[in-house]
C-alpha positions in Angstrom: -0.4 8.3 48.0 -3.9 9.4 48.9 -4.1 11.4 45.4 -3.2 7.7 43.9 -5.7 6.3 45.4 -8.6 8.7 44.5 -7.7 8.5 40.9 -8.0 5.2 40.5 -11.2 5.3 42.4 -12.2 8.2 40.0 -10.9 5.9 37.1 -13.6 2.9 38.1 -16.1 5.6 39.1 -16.5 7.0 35.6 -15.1 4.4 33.3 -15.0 1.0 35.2 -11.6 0.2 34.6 -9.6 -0.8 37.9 -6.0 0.2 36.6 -4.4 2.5 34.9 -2.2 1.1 31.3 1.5 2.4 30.9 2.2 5.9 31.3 -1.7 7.3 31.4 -1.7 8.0 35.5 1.4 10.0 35.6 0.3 11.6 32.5 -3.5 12.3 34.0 -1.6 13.6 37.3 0.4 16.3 34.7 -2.5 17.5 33.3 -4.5 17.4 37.1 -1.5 19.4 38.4 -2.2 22.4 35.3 1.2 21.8 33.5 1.5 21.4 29.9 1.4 18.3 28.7 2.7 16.6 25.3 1.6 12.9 25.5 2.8 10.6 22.4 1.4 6.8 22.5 0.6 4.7 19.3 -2.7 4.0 18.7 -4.6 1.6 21.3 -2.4 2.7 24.3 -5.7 4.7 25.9 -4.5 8.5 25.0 -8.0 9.6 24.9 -8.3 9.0 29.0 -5.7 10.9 29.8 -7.8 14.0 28.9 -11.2 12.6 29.8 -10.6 11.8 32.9 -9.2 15.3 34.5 -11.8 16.7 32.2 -14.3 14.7 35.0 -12.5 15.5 37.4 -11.6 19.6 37.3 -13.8 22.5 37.3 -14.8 24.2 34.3 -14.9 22.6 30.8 -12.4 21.4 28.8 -11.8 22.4 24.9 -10.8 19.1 22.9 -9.5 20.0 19.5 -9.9 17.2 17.1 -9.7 17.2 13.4 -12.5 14.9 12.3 -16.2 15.2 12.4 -16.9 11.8 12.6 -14.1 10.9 15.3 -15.7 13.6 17.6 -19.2 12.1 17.6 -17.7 8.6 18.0 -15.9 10.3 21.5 -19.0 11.9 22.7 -21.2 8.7 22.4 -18.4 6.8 24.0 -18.7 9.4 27.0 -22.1 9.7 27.3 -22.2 6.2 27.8 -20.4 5.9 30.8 -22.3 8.6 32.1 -25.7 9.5 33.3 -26.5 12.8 31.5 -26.3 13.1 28.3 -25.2 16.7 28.6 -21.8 16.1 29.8 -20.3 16.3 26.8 -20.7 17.9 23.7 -19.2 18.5 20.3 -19.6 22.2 17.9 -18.7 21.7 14.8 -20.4 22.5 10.8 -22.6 19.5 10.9 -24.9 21.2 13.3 -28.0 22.9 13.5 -28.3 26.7 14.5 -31.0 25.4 17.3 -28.6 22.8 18.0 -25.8 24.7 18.6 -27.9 27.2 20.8 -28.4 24.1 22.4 -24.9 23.1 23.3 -23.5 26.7 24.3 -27.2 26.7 26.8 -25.3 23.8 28.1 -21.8 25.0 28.6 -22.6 28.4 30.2 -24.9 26.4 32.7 -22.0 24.6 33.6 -23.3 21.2 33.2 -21.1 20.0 30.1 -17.2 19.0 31.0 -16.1 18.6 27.4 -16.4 20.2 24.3 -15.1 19.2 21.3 -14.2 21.4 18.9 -12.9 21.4 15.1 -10.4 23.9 14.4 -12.1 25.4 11.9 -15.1 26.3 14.5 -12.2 27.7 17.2 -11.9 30.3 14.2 -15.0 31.6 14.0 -15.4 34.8 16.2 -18.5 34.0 18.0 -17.4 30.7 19.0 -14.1 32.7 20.1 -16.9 35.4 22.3 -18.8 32.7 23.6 -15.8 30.7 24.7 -14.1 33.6 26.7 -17.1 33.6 28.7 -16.4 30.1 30.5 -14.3 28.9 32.9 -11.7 26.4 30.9 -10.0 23.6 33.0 -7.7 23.1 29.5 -7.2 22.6 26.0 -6.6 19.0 24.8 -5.1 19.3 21.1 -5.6 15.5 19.6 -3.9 14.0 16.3 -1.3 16.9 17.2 0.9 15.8 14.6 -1.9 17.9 12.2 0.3 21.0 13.4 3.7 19.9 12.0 4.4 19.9 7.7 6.9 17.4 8.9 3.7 15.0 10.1 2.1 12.6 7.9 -1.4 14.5 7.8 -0.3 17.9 7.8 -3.5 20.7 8.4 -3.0 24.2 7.8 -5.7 25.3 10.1 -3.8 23.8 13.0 -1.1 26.2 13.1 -3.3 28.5 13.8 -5.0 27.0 17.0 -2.0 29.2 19.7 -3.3 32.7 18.6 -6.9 31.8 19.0 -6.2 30.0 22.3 -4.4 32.8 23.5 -6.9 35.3 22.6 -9.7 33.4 24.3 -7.4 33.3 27.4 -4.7 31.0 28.4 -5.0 27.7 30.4 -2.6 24.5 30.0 -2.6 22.7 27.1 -2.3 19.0 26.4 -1.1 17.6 22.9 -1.8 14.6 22.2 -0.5 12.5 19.1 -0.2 8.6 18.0 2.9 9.1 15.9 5.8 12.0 15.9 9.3 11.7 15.4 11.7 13.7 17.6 11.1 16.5 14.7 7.6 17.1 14.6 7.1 16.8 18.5 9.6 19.6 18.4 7.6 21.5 16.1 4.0 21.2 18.1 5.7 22.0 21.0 7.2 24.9 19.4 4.0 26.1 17.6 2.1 25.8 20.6 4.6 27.4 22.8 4.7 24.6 24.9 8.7 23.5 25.4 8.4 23.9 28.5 5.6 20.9 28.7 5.8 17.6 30.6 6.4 15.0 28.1 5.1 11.1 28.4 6.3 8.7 25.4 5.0 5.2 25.4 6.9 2.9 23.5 6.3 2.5 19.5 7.1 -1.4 19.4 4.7 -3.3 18.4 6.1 -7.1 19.4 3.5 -8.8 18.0 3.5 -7.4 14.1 5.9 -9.3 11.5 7.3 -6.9 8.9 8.9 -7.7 5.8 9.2 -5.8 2.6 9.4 -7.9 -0.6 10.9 -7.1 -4.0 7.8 -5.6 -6.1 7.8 -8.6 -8.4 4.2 -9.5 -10.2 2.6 -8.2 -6.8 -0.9 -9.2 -7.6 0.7 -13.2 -7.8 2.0 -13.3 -4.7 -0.7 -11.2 -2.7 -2.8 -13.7 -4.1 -0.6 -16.4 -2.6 -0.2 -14.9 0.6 -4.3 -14.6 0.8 -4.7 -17.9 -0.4 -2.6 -19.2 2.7 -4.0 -17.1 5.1 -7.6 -18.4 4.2 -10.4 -16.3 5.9 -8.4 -13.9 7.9 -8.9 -10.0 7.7 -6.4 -7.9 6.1 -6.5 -4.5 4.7 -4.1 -3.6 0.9 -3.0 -0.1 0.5 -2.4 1.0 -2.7 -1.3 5.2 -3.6 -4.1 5.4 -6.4 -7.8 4.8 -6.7 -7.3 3.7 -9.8 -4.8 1.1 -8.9 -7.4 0.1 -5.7 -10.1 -0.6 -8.3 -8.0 -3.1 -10.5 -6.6 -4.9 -7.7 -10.0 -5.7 -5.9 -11.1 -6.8 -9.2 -8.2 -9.0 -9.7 -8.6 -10.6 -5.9 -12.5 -11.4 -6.9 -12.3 -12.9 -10.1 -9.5 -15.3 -8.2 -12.2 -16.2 -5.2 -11.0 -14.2 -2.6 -14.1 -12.3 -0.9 -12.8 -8.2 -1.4 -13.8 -4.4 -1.5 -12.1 -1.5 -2.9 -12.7 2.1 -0.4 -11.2 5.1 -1.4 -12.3 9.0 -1.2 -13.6 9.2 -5.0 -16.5 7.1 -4.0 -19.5 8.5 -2.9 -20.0 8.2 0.9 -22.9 5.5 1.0 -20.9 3.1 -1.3 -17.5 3.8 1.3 -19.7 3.3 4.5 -21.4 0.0 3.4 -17.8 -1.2 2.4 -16.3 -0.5 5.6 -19.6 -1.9 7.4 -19.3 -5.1 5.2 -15.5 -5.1 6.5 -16.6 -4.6 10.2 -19.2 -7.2 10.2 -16.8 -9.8 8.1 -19.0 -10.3 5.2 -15.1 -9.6 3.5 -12.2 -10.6 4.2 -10.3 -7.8 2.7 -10.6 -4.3 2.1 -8.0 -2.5 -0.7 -7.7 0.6 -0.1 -6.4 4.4 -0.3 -5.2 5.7 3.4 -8.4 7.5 3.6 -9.6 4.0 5.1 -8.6 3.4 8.6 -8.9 6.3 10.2 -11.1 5.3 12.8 -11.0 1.7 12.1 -10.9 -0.2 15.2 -11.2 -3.8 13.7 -9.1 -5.1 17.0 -8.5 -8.5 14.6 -7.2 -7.7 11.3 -4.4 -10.1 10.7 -2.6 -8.8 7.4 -1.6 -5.1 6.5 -0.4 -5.2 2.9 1.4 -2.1 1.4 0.8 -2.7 -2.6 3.1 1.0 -2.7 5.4 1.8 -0.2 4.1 5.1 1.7 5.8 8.2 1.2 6.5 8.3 5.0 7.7 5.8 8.0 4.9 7.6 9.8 2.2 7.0 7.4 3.6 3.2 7.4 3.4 3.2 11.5 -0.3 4.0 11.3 -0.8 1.7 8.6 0.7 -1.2 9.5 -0.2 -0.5 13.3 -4.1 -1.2 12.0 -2.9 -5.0 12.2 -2.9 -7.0 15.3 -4.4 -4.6 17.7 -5.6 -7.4 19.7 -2.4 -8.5 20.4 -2.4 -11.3 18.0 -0.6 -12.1 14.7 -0.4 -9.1 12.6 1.7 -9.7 9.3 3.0 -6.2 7.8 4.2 -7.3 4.1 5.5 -4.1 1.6 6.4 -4.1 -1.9 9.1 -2.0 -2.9 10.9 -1.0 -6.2 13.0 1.9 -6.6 11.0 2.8 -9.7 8.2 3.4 -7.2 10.0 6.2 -5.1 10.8 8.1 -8.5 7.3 8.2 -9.3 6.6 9.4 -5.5 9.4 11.9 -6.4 8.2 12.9 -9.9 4.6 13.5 -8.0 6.0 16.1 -6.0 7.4 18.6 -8.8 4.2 21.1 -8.9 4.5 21.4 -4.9 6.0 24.3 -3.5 9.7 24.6 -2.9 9.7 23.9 1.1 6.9 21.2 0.4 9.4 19.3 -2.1 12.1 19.4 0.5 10.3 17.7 3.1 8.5 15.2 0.4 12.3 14.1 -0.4 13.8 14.2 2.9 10.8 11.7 4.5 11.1 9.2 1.4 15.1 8.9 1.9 14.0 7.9 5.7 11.3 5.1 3.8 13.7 4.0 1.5 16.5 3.7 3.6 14.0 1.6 5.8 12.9 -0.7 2.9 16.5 -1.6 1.6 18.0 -2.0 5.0 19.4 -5.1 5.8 18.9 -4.4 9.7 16.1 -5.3 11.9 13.5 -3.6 10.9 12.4 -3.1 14.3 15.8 -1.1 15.3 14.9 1.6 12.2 11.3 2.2 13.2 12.2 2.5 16.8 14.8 4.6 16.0 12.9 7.1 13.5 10.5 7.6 16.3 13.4 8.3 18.5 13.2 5.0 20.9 15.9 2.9 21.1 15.4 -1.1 20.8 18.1 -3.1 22.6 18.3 -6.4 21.5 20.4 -7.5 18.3 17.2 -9.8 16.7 13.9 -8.9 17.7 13.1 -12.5 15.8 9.4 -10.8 14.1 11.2 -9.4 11.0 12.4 -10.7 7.7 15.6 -9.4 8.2 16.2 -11.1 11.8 15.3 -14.4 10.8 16.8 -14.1 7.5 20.1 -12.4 8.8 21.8 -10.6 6.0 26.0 -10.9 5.4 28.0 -8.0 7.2 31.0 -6.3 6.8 33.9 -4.9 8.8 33.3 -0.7 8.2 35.7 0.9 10.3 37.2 3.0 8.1 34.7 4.2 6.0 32.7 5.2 9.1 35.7 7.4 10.1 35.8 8.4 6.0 31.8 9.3 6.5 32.6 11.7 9.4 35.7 13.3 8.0 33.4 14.2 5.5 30.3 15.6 7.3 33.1 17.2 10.0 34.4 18.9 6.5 31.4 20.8 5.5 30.9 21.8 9.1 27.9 19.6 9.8 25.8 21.9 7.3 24.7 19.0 4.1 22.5 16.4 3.8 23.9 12.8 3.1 22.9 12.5 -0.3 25.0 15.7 -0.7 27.6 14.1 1.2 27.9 10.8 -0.7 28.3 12.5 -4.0 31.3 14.0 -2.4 32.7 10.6 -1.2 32.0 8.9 -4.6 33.7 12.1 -6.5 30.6 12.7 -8.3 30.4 16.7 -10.0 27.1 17.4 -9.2 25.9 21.0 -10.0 25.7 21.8 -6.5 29.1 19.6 -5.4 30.4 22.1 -8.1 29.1 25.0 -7.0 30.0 24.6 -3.1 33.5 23.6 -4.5 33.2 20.8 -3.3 35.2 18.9 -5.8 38.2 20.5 -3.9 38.2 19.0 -0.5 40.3 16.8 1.0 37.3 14.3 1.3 36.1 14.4 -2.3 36.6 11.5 -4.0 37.9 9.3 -0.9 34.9 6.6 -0.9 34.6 6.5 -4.4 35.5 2.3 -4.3 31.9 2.5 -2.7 28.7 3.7 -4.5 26.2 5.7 -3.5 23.6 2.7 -2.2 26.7 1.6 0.0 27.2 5.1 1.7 23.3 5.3 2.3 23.8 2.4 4.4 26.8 3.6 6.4 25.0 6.7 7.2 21.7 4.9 8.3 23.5 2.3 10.6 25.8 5.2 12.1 22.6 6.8 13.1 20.8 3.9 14.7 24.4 3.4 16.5 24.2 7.1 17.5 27.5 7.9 15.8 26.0 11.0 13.8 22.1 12.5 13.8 19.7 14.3 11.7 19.7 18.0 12.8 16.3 19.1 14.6 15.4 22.6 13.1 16.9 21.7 9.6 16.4 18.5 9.3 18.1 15.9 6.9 21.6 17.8 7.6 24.4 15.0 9.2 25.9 16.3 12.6 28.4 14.0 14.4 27.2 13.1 17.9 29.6 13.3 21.4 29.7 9.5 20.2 31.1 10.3 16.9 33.7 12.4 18.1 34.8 9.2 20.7 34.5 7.1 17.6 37.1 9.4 15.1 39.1 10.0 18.5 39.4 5.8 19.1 38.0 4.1 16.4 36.8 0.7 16.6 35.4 -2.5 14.7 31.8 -1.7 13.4 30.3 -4.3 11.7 28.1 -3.0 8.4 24.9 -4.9 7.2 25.4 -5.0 3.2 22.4 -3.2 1.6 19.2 -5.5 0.4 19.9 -5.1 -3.9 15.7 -5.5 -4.5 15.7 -6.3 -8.5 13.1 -4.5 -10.5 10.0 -6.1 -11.9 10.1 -6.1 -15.9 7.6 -5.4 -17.9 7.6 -8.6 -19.7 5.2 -11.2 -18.3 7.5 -14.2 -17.3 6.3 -17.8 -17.1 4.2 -17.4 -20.3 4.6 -19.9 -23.0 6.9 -20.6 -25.8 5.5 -19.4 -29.2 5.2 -22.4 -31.6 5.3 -26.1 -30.0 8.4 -26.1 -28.1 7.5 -27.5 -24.6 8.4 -27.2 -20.9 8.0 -31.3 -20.0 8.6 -33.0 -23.4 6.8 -36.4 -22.0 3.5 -34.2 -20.4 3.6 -32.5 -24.0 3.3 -36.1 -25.4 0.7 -37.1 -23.3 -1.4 -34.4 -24.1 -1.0 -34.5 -27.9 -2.6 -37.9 -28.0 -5.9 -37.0 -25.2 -6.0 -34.4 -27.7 -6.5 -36.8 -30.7 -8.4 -39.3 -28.9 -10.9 -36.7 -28.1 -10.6 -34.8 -31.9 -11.7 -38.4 -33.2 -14.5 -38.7 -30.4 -16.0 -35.2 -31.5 -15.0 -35.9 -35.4 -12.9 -32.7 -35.8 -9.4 -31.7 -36.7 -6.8 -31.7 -33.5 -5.9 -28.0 -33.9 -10.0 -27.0 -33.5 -9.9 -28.5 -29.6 -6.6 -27.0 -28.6 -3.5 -25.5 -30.7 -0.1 -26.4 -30.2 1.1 -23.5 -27.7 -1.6 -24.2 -25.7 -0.6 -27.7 -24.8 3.1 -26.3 -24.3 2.1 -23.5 -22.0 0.1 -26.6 -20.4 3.4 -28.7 -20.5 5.1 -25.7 -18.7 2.5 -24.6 -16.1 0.7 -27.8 -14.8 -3.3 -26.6 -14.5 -4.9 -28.8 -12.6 -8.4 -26.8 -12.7 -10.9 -25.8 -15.2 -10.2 -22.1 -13.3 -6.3 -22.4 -14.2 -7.1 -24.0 -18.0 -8.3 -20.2 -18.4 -5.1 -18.9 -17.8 -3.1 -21.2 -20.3 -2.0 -19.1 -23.6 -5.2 -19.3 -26.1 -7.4 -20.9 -23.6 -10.8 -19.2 -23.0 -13.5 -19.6 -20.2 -15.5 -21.2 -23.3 -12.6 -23.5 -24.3 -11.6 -24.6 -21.0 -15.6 -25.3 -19.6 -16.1 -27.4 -23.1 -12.4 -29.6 -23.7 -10.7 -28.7 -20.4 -11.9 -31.5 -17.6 -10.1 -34.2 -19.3 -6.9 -32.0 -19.8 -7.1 -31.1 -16.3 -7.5 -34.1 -14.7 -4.8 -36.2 -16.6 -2.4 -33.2 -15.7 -3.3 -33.6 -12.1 -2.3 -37.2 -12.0 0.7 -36.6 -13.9 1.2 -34.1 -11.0 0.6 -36.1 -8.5 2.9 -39.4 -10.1 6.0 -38.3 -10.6 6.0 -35.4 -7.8 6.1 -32.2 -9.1 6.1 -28.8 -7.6 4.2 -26.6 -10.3 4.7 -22.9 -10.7 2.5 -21.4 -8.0 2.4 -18.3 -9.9 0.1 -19.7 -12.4 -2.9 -19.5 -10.1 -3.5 -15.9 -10.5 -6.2 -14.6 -13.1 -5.8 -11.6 -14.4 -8.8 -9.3 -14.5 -10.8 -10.4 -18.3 -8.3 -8.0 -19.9 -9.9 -8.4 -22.9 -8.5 -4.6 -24.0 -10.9 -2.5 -25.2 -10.4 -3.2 -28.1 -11.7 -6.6 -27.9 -14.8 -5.7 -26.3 -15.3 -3.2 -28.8 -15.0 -5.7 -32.0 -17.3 -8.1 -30.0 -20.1 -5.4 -29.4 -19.7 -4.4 -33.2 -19.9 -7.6 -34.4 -23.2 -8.1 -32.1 -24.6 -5.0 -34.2 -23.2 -7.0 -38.1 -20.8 -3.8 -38.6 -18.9 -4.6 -41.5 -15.0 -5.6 -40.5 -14.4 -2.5 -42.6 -16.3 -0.1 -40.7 -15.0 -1.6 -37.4 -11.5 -1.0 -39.0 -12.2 2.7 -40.0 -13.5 3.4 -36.5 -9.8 2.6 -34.7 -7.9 3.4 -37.8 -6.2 0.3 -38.3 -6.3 -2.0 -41.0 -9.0 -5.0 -41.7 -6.1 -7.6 -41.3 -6.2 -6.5 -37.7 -9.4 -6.7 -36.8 -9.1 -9.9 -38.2 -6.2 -10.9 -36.3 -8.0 -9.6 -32.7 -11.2 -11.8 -34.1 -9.2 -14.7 -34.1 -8.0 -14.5 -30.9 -11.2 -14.4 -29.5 -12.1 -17.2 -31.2 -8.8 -19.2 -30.0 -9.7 -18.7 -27.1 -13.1 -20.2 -26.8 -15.6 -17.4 -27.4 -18.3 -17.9 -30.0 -18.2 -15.1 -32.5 -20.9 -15.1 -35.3 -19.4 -13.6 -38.3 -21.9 -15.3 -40.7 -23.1 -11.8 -42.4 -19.8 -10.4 -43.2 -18.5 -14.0 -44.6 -21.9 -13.8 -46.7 -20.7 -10.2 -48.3 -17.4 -11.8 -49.3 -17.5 -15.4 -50.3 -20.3 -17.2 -52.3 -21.4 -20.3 -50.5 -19.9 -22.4 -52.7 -16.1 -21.4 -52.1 -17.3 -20.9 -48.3 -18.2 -24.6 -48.5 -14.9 -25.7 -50.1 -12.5 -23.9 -48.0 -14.8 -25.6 -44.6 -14.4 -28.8 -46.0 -11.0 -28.6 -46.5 -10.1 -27.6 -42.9 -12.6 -30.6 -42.1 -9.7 -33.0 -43.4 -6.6 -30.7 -43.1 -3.4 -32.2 -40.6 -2.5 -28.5 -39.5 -4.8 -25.2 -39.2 -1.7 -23.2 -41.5 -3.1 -20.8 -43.9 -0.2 -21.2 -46.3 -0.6 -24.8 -46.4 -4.6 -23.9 -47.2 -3.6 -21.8 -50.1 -1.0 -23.6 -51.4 -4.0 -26.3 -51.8 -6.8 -24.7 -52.5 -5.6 -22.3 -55.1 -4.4 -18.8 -54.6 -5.2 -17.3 -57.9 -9.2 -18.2 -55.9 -8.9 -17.2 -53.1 -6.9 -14.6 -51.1 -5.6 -15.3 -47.3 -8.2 -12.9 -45.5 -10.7 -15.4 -47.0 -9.3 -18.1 -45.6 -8.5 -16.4 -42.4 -12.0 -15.7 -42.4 -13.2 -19.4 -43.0 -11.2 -20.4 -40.2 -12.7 -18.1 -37.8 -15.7 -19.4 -38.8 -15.0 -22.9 -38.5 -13.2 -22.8 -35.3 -16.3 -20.9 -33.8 -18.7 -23.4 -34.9 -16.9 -26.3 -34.4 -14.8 -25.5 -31.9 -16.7 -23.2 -29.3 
């Protein structure tokens, strides 16, 4: 007891904390004691005290290996401010000075620093390797230990090599230390450390206070922007795979008012900084991002983790999502998934080396199988990380409070093991569900598969429905991923009981999560046809009412599809005009505050819930192309020219023109009209469209003559009238 109470006296002593959290004094004792010691908690359970602490406390200095620059001078500050001299800890690493370092080893050999901290890359270097064999070394702390296992999410060559080095400057304990592993990769550091023999203290990986849901990847941008939208002013962070795709979508969020950054590794480092400082300090709300951002991050208040692409691990979406909430508070994780995504993941992978590509697979099955479960979600991420969660609804998932249909699975669970008993434990389940289904695959053929007794004996079933069998027999313990080969099916002592008596076992069916087409739904109907035939009515006659006010033809202030996408959408703002089919930003600001407000009214009258979706903007996408044809115009390139330059044909650049115009932008193409037309048939063909019922061009022609004039003429005119008149 006496030891008990000196620690914790030790524990206020040098940190000012009164009690120990979880697991950390029996761990601290461990490492006091001189055993090895593997210590896995998730991030915010105090992991970094556990080697602190005896570092204080034991003689000699310890060697913490940790694998990021900026990380190690964030630890030494932190200890040098509960301590007097600065001295007592140090870090060696590239971003040092040769006086510096001279410095720091002056300190070590005197005896005055307790730890070092070390990147792997200086451990290799053989005269920090001869100046460490000359001090006494209470241990070596190895953090983010997961960097020494390809099956971790962040994976670092130079790790594997830290157990030769450490043994060569001379052996003390050794205490891993990691935020996420599954039971495979804490296998692996132990291994590659040679540490199986260590002491081993798990916290647990639940998180009760984050909400996770995964949503069908359909028009993402719309309902992030919805989600933001009703979580006004909190902090959330969006991860997205690309840079590219982080770029777009903080554009998108600003032009729709919501206060956001983009941070990924291809900009430069004063740009990524300031946007994480801006984050910090809450002059945004939120930051989209690569997974470069985060590390570090210890915003104890962000309230909404976003994963635009699901990660290519359930490890990489642990540390993600476990950025939310840390506080305690409400942390809402929300993932969009589409199949189409993992196949891109997939595709990515095909340059990699063969073992590489093995791995990449067999950790995006474990995501996948997590995103279409129909199970609390809970249950699978405990599970992958080897905990077991006990009750039936944890009640903080979509799946718990949206419980899914099941299904009695008795026999097909016994089918399942038949199967994996068949091919003597040795294949993975996608292997064994092509069996089940009797699908020939090249290697079901070569195996010969296609001759067992099994083959073929599922195939009511399809594949998606075997995936799921699998997954919930391992969360029920009835079979297990093999350790050192991992991904192969074994069938647990469970397993055996279960073939030996089988019993009900109630299956969750499978989430089907529809894919997003490419088509943009919701848009309007081409020609007049229109979504609410009395709105449609209503707005035909503001529109002539304010035609006659103005003195201009109907069509110039808005054309028919317009008032039907109106008819179909409801805008209610000059903001969500802009989004209407042929509506500008100049069209909307000059005709749109009447539209909008008798909308809203109508609205309001008769009750209607409008299409949320129309709220989103989508970025100015005015292609390319259109900004180029604007520019040129800006310079009087003939349409000609322009046309040559993309290699199309004048009628399209004419076509393009006039949707810019529709739209509301003021294009001056008085100097090309000039090279064309005389003023005289200019004038005629203005005056008609002065008087004309409809804007048709056939109608025109049919009138005005078309032995005079040809229909890019009048095209032409149009444009011209609708830009001065109109815009």
């Amino acid at each position: 007891m006496e030891n008990n109470i000196v620690l914790t006296d030790k524990l206020q002593e040098y940190f000012g904390f009164d009690r120990f959290k979880g697991k950390q004094e029996e761990a601290i004792k461990s490492v006091l004691e001189g055993n090895n010691t593997f210590v896995l908690m998730p991030t915010g359970g105090g992991k970094s005290l556990i080697y602190q602490l005896p570092a204080l406390i034991l003689e000699g200095t310890a060697i913490v290996i940790s694998p990021l620059i900026a990380l190690m001078k964030n630890q030494v500050d932190s200890i040098r401010g509960t301590h007097s001299e600065d001295n007592i800890a140090h870090f060696l690493n590239s971003s040092l000075s040769k006086s510096a370092i001279a410095e720091v080893k002056e300190d070590v050999l005197s005896g005055k620093t307790k730890l070092l901290y070390v990147a792997p890359e200086s451990l290799t270097k053989e005269d920090n390797i001869e100046f460490l064999k000359k001090i006494k070394i209470s241990f070596y702390a190895i953090d983010e230990a997961h960097c020494i296992s390809e099956w971790g999410h962040d994976f670092r060559p130079e790790y594997r090599r830290i157990k030769p080095i450490v043994e060569e400057i001379g052996k003390s304990p050794i205490v891993a230390l990691t935020a996420t592993a599954t039971a495979k990769v804490q296998h692996d550091i132990q291994k590659n450390l040679g540490i199986l023999d260590a002491k081993v203290f798990m916290a647990s990986f639940n998180r009760e206070n984050l909400y996770y849901e995964v949503r069908p990847k359909v028009k993402p941008e719309t309902q992030i922007i919805k989600f933001i939208k009703q979580n006004e002013g909190k902090s959330g962070i969006i991860y997205c795979l690309s840079r590219k795709k982080v770029e777009e979508l903080a554009e998108t969020l600003l032009i729709n008012g919501v206060k956001a950054l983009a941070y990924h590794a291809g900009m430069d480092a004063a740009t990524r900084s300031g946007n994480q400082d801006k984050f910090l300090m809450e002059e945004v709300d939120v930051i989209v991002a690569t997974i470069a951002f985060g590390m570090g991050i210890d915003k104890p208040d962000v309230r909404f983790v976003i994963h635009y692409d699901i990660p290519k691990s359930l490890e990489g979406y642990y540390q993600e999502t476990g950025r939310a909430g840390r506080d305690g508070g409400e942390g809402q994780c929300v993932t969009f998934y589409s199949y189409k995504d993992i196949q891109k993941l997939e595709k990515f992978m095909h340059g990699k080396p063969v073992a590489e590509q093995e791995i990449g697979k067999q950790l995006l099955l474990d995501t996948v199988s997590y995103a279409e479960s129909a199970i609390c979600r809970r249950i699978i991420l405990l599970h992958y990380f080897g905990e077991k969660y006990e009750p039936e609804n944890c009640g903080n998932c979509d799946n718990c409070l949206n419980p899914k249909e099941q299904i009695e699975a008795k026999d097909e669970i016994v089918t399942a093991l038949k199967a994996i008993l068949e091919v003597n434990e040795k294949y993975k389940g996608d292997h064994i569900a092509n069996i089940l289904i009797g699908n020939k695959t090249a290697a079901v053929k070569s195996f010969k598969h296609d001759t067992l007794k099994a083959f073929g004996t599922g195939k009511k079933h399809e594949e998606r429905y075997w995936n799921a069998v699998f997954r919930q027999s391992m969360v029920a313990g009835i079979i297990n991923k093999d350790i050192e080969n991992y991904g192969l099916l074994k069938v647990t002592p469970v397993g055996h009981e279960f073939l030996a008596k089988p019993h009900s076992f109630m299956l969750v069916k499978n989430h089907e999560y529809e894919e997003e087409d490419g088509s943009n739904s919701g848009g309007a109907p081409s020609g007049g046809s229109s979504g609410d035939p009395q709105l449609f009515a209503m707005l035909k006659d503001l529109r002539k009412k304010i035609a006659k006010r103005n003195n201009l033809p109907p069509f110039v202030i808005f054309q028919d599809p317009s008032l039907a996408d109106m008819s179909i959408q409801y805008p209610i703002s000059i903001d969500e005009l802009q989004q209407i089919q042929g509506v500008g930003m100049g069209k909307a600001k000059r005709y749109g505050r009447e539209f909008a407000a008798l909308i809203k009214s109508y609205v309001e009258e008769n009750e209607i819930d409008r299409p949320e979706d129309l709220v989103v903007r989508s970025v100015a996408n005015k292609s390319k192309m259109k900004v180029f044809i604007i520019q040129s115009i800006d310079r009087k390139l003939s349409f000609e020219d322009i046309a040559d330059s993309k290699g199309v044909d004048v009628k399209d650049i004419i076509t393009e023109v006039e949707a810019i115009v529709n739209s509301g932008t003021k294009l001056n193409i008085d100097y090309y009209i000039d090279d064309v037309l005389d003023e005289d048939h200019q004038e005629e063909i203005f005056d008609y469209f002065r008087e004309a019922e409809t804007d048709s061009i056939e109608e025109a022609l049919a009138e005005l003559g078309e032995d005079e004039y040809s229909e890019e003429d009048i095209r032409l005119m149009r444009v011209k009238f609708f830009s001065d008149l109109g815009n």
